[in-house]
ZAMARGU-4260 file (C-alpha; in steps of 0.2 Angstrom, whole numbers, plus 5000, padded with zeros to 4 digits):
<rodrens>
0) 5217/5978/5893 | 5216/5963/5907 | 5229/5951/5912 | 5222/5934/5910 | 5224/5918/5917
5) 5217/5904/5911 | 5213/5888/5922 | 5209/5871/5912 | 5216/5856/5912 | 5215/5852/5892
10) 5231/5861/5881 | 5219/5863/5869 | 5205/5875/5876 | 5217/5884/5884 | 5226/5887/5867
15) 5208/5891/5861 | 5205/5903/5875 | 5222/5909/5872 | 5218/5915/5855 | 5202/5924/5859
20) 5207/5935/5873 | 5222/5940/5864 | 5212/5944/5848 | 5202/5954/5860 | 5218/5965/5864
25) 5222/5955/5882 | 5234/5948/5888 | 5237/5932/5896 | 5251/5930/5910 | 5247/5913/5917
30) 5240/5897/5913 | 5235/5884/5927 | 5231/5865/5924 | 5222/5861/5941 | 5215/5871/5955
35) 5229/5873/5970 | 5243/5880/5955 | 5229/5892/5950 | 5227/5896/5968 | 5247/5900/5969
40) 5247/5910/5954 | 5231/5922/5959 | 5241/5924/5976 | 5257/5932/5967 | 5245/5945/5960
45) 5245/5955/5944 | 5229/5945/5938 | 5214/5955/5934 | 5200/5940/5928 | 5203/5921/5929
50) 5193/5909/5915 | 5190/5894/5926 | 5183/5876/5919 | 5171/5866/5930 | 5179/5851/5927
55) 5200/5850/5935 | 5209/5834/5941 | 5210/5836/5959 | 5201/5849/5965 | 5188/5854/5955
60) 5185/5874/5947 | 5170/5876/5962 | 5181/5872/5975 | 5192/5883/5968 | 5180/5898/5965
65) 5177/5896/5984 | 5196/5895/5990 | 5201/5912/5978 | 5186/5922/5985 | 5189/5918/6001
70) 5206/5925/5998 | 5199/5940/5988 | 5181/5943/5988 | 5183/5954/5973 | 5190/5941/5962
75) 5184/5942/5943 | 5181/5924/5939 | 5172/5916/5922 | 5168/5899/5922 | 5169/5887/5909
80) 5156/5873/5908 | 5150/5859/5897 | 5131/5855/5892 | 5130/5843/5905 | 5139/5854/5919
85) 5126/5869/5919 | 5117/5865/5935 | 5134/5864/5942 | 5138/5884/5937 | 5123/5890/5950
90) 5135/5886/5965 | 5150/5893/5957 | 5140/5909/5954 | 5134/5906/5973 | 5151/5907/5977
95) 5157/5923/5968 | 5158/5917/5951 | 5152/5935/5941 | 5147/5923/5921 | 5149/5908/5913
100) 5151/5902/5895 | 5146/5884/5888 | 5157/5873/5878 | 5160/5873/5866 | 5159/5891/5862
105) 5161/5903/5848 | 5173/5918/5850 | 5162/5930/5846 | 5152/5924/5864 | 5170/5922/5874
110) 5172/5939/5867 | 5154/5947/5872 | 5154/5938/5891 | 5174/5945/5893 | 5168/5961/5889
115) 5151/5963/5900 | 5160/5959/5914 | 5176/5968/5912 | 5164/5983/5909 | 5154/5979/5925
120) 5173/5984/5932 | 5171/5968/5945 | 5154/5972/5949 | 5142/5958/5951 | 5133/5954/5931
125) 5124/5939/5935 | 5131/5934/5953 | 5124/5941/5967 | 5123/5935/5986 | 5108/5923/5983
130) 5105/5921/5964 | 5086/5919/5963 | 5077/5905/5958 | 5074/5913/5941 | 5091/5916/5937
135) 5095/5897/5947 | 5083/5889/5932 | 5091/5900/5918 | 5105/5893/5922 | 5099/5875/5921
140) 5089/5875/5905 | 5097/5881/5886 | 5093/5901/5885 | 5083/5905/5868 | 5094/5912/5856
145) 5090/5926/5845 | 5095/5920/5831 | 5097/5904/5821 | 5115/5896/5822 | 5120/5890/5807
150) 5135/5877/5804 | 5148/5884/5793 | 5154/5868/5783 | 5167/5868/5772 | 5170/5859/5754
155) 5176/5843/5758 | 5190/5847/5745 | 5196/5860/5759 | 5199/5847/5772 | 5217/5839/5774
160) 5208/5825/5784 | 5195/5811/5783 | 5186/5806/5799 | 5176/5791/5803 | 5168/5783/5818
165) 5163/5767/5821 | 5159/5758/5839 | 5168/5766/5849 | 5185/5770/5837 | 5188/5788/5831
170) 5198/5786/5815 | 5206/5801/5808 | 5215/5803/5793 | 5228/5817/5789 | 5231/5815/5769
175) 5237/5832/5766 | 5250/5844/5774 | 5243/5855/5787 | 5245/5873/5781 | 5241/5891/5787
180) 5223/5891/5776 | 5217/5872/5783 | 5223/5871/5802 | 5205/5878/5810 | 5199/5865/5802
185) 5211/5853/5809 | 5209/5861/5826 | 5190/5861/5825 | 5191/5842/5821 | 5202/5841/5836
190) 5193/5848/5848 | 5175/5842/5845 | 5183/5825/5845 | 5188/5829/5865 | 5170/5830/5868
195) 5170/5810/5862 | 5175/5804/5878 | 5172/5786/5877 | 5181/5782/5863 | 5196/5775/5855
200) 5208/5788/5846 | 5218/5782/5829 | 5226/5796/5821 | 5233/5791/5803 | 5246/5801/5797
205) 5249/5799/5776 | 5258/5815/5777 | 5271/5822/5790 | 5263/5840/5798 | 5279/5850/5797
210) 5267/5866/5801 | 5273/5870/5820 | 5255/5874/5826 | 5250/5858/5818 | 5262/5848/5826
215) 5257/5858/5843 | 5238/5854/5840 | 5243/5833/5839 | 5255/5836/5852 | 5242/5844/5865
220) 5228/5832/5857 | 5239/5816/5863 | 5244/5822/5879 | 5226/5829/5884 | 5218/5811/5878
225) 5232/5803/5890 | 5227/5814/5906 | 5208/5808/5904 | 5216/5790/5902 | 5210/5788/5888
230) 5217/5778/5872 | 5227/5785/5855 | 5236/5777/5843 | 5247/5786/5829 | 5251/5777/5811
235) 5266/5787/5805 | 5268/5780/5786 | 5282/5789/5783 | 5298/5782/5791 | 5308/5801/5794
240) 5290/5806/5803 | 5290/5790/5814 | 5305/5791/5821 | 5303/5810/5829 | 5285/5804/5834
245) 5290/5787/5843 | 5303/5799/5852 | 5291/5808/5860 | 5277/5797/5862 | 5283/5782/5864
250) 5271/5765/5865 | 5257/5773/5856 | 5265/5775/5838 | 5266/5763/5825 | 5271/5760/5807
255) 5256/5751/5802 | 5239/5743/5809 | 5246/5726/5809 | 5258/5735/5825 | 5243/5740/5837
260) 5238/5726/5849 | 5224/5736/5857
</rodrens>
């Protein structure tokens, strides 16, 4: 077992992450949103491996990767990357990083890169002094997978939601409680449409979620799409629903379309 911490900036993948590594029997004792209180937290101690995204307000996760091996050259650190960030993994690995894993990602490859590594016992997997320019363009371009991905798409009687998009307006549609047997699918939902970077968010909500972990998926949804500056609305039709969600959210509920001025 490995203490864990995980450094990203969205609520959302690092609830994701959460998940997997504790599936996997770890544990995670710390969770950093930016680069310099990841710093802090690896300097207490009692870390063993850090998952770190490229992209962090601030300071970004390669300039991190250099201040934490500076501070401990045997530092375990995972990157976490997007499509478009992959050249950027070659300097983190330059800089100690020891693997990395592209977004979005299954558990099952979380689960595979965590375990590589931590078998390595620190050593260097991929990372080395001077990664080769073999290794440099592996990085770069899409490896060849073995086997054909397949989506897994449910019924559409399954999902609680309808989405649509349209210009730049994501519209999604809650028209059936959230429940222990259809939340995947509403985190799923939830965290491709983070990958939608440029658009508008409206989030209509026909029935209240009364599940905690739904409510926690919208709650970290909202405040993650406010970080990035980005814009959400929320329809609440149901007036004992509202009231609790303008509480916490403030300007970006409403009651009805006719409310929203953006």
């Amino acid at each position: 077992m490995a203490n864990i911490m995980i450094v990203d900036d969205s609520p959302i993948f690092r609830r994701s992450l959460r998940e997997i590594f504790e599936s996997a029997g770890h544990r995670v004792v710390k969770e950093a949103e930016e680069g310099q209180e990841a710093i802090a937290a690896y300097t207490q101690g009692g870390i063993d491996l850090i998952s770190m995204d490229i992209q962090l307000p601030g300071m970004d996760g390669i300039e991190t990767v250099r201040r934490i091996r500076e501070q401990d050259p045997k530092a375990i650190i995972i990157m976490i990357s997007s499509l478009e960030q992959r050249s950027k993994v070659y300097e983190a690995i330059r800089l100690g990083a020891k693997h990395y894993i592209t977004k979005p990602f299954t558990d099952e490859k979380v689960i595979e890169v965590l375990a590589a590594v931590l078998k390595a016992g620190g050593k260097e997997t991929i990372a080395g002094e001077a990664p080769s320019e073999q290794l440099k363009e592996q990085m770069i371009r899409p490896v060849p997978r073995r086997e054909l991905l397949k989506l897994d798409v449910p019924a559409l009687s399954e999902l609680p939601f309808e989405l649509s998009i349209q210009d730049d307006l994501a519209e999604l549609s809650i028209h059936r409680h959230i429940t222990d047997g259809n939340i995947r699918y509403l985190h799923s939902c939830l965290q491709g449409l983070l990958y939608y970077r440029k658009a508008k968010y409206l989030l209509i909500i026909e029935e209240p979620i009364l599940h905690e972990d739904g409510n926690g998926l919208l709650f970290d949804f909202v405040s993650t799409v406010r970080e990035r500056q980005g814009t959400v609305g929320i329809i609440a039709e149901d007036p004992g629903y509202f009231i609790p969600l303008q509480a916490k959210f403030k300007h970006c509920v409403y009651r009805s379309r006719a409310e929203i001025w953006w």
